[in-house]
N, C-alpha and C positions, 0 to 999 in steps of 0.2 A: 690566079688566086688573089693575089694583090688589086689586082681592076675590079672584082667581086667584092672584098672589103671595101673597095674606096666605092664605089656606087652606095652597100650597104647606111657608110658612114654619112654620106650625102644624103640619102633617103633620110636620115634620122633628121637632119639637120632640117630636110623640107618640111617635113613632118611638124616639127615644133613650130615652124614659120605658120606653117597650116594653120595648126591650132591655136595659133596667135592673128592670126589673119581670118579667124570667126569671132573676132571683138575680144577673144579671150573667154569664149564660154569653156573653155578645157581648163582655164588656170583663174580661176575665180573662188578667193580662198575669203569676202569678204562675210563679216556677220551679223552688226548691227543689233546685238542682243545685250545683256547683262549677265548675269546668276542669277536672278532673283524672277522666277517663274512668273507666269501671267495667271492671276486670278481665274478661277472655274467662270467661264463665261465669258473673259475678255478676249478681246481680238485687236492685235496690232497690225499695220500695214503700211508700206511705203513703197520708195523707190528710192535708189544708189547707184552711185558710179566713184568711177578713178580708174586709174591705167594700173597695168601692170608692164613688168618689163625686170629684165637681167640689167644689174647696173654695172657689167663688165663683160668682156670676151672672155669664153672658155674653151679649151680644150679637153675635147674628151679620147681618151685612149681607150683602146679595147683590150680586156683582162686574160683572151685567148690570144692576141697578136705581140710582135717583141714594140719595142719603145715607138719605133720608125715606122711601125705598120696602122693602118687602119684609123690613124685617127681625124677629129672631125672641128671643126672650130665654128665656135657658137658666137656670132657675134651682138655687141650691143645691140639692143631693141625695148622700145616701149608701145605697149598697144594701148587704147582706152576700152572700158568695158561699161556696161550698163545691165544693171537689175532690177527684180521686182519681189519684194519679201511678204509674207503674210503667217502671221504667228496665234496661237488659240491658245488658253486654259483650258489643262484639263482637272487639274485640283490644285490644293495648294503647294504642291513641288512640283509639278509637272505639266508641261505644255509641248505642243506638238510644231513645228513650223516647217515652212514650205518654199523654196527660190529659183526663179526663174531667172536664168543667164543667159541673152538673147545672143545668138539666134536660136540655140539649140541647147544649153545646158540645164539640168533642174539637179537639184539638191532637196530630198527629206532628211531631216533631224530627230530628234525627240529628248529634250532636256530635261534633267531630276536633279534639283537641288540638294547635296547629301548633307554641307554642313551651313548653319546659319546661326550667327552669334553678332548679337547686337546687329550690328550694321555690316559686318562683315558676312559673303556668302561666296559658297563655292559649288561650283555645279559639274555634273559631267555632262555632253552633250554629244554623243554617236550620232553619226551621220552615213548618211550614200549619195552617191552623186553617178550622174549618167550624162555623156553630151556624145554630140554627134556632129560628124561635117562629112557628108557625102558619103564614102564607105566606110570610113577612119571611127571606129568607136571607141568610148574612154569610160572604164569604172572605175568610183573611189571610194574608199572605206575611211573614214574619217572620224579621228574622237579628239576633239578638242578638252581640252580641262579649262574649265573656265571661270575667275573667281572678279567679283566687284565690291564696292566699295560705295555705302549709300554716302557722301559729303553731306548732303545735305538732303530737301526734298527735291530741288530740284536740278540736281548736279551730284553723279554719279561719276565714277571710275569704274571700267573693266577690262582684264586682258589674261592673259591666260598662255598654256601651252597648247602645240598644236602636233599631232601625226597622221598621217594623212598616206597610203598608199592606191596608186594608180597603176590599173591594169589595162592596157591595150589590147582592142582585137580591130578586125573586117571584115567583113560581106563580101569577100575576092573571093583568096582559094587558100588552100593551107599551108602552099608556101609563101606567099605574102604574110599571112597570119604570124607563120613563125617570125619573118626579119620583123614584123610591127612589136613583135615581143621585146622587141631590146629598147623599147622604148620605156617598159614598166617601169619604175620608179617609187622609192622611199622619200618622201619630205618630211621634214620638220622643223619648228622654230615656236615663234611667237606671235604674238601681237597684242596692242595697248589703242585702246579709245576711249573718249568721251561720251558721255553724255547729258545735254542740255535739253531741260523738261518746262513744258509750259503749260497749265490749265486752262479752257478755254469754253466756258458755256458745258461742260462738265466730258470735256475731252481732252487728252494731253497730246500734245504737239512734241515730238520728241526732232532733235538734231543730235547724229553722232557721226564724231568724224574721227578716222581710226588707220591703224597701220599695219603693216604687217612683213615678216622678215623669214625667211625662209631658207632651206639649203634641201635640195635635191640631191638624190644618188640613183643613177640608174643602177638598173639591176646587173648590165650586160657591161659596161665601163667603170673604171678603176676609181675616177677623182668624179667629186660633187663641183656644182654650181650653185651659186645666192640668185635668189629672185627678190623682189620685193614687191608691196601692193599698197599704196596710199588709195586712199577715200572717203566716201562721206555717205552716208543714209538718209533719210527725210521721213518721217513716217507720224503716223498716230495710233492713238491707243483709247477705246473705247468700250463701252460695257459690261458687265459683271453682275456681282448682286448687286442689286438697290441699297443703298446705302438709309437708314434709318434717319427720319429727321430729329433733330435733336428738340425735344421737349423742352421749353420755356421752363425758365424756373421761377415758382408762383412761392415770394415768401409771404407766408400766414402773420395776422397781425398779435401780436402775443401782449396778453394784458398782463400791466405792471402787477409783479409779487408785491405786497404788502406782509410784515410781519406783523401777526397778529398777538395778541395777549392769549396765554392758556388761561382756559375757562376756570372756574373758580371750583377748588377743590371741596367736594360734598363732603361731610365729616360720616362716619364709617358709622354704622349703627354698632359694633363692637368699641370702636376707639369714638365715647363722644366728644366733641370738641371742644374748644376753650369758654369758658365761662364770659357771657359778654358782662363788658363792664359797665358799672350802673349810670346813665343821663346824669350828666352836670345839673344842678338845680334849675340854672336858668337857659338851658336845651330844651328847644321845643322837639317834642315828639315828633316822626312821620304822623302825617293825618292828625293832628290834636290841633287845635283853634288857639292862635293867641291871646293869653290872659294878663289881664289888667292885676296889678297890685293891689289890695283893698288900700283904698285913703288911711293915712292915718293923723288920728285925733287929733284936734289941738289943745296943748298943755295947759292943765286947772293950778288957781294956785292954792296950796297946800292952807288947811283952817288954820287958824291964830292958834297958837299954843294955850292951855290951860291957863288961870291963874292960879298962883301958887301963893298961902301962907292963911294967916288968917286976919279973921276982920272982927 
């Protein structure tokens, strides 16, 4: 019975080598997105890499054996891994995207931004995943919470929480199927990235370089293990609606106001107006010709007085 658990426990231990030793397409938790959905009509794309790896040795015990029985020891290991992303709008909360983990892993998502205030945005994003190495197959059920952080235009913040559960199966027989079960697993944790946006001839060039921290529990053993996933994305971002060109603005020449004089008020045929006052003597009329003063006479002198008395 004890030689049965210890092969069991060993098998486990290959097994994670295995799926460490396909570049890591089993354990490829990276994302390369924000919260803030891709326009109806854009499409982003790139490529990414970084390793993953345990940054300690674990023990794992088995929760049907006593202390001393069955268990397995997981040592240090880092693997490198590489990917290939490609993301669509589908309106403006929602976009769909798609990750190829070579040699054999793909991941579909589908993310809805629920809350969006100022600059701040928060998204959910469910996921599936499927990979494959030889008979050994791995599904994941996945829903990230994921919130970002516009800084600026071209410098973002996001990270977010992560839970994530993998189920084991095989293409053998059903009792292999079963020991591959104790491999299922609960994760969850975090992770925090960048990112760095460029326009370019009316494309943006995105770099995001991001982290990721995690604690695993399998289903079938007592104690978790920490993983961790440093890396970096490369990608672009292109198309959408057509953006409107902006209309020149044509200012009109505007002719200077003048204030004018109110016209002259017409006297009321009820209320007649003021009696005009009579031309100064020497006022020439409108329309009357200048007149000449008649000359005057030159003075006569007065006749000799009478004489008076007698003679």
């Amino acid at each position: 019975m004890k030689t049965t658990r210890f092969l069991k426990a060993w098998f486990l231990a290959g097994l994670v080598a295995m799926a460490g030793s396909s570049v890591t397409a089993c354990y490829n938790a990276s994302m390369y997105r924000t919260a803030v959905p891709l326009k109806k009509g854009q499409v982003a794309a790139g490529v990414g890499g970084g390793y993953v790896g345990f940054p300690a040795s674990h023990t794992l015990k088995d929760k049907k054996a006593g202390a001393d029985d069955n268990t397995v020891e997981i040592p240090y290991w880092t693997l490198p891994y590489n990917d290939y992303f490609v993301r669509v709008g589908l309106g403006s909360q929602l976009d769909i995207g798609f990750k190829y983990s070579v040699p054999t892993g793909f991941e579909l998502d589908l993310k809805g931004r629920i809350i969006h205030v100022g600059r701040f945005s928060l998204a959910l994003d469910p996921g599936v995943e499927f990979s494959t190495w030889i008979v050994l197959h791995r599904f994941v059920a996945d829903l990230p919470i994921l919130a970002s952080i516009d800084v600026t235009r071209y410098f973002k913040i996001y990270g977010g929480a992560r839970f994530f559960y993998s189920y084991w199966g095989s293409s053998v027989d059903d009792e292999f199927d079963a020991d591959l079960k104790n491999a299922n697993a609960l994760s969850y944790g975090g992770f925090l990235g960048l990112s760095f946006e460029i326009d370019i001839s009316g494309v943006t060039l995105f770099i995001r370089p991001e982290f990721h921290y995690y604690r695993m529990q399998f289903v079938h053993y007592k104690n978790t293990f920490n993983w961790i996933q440093p890396g970096i994305g490369i990608g672009v971002r292109f198309g959408g609606p057509a953006k409107r060109p902006r209309r020149p603005v044509q200012l009109q020449p505007v002719a200077p106001q003048y204030q004018q004089a109110p016209p002259p008020q017409q006297p009321s045929p009820q209320q007649p107006g003021p009696a005009a006052a009579p031309p100064a003597p020497n006022q020439q009329q409108p329309g009357q010709q200048e007149q000449t003063p008649p000359p005057v006479p030159p003075a006569q002198n007065p006749p000799p007085p009478a004489p008076t008395g007698t003679i």
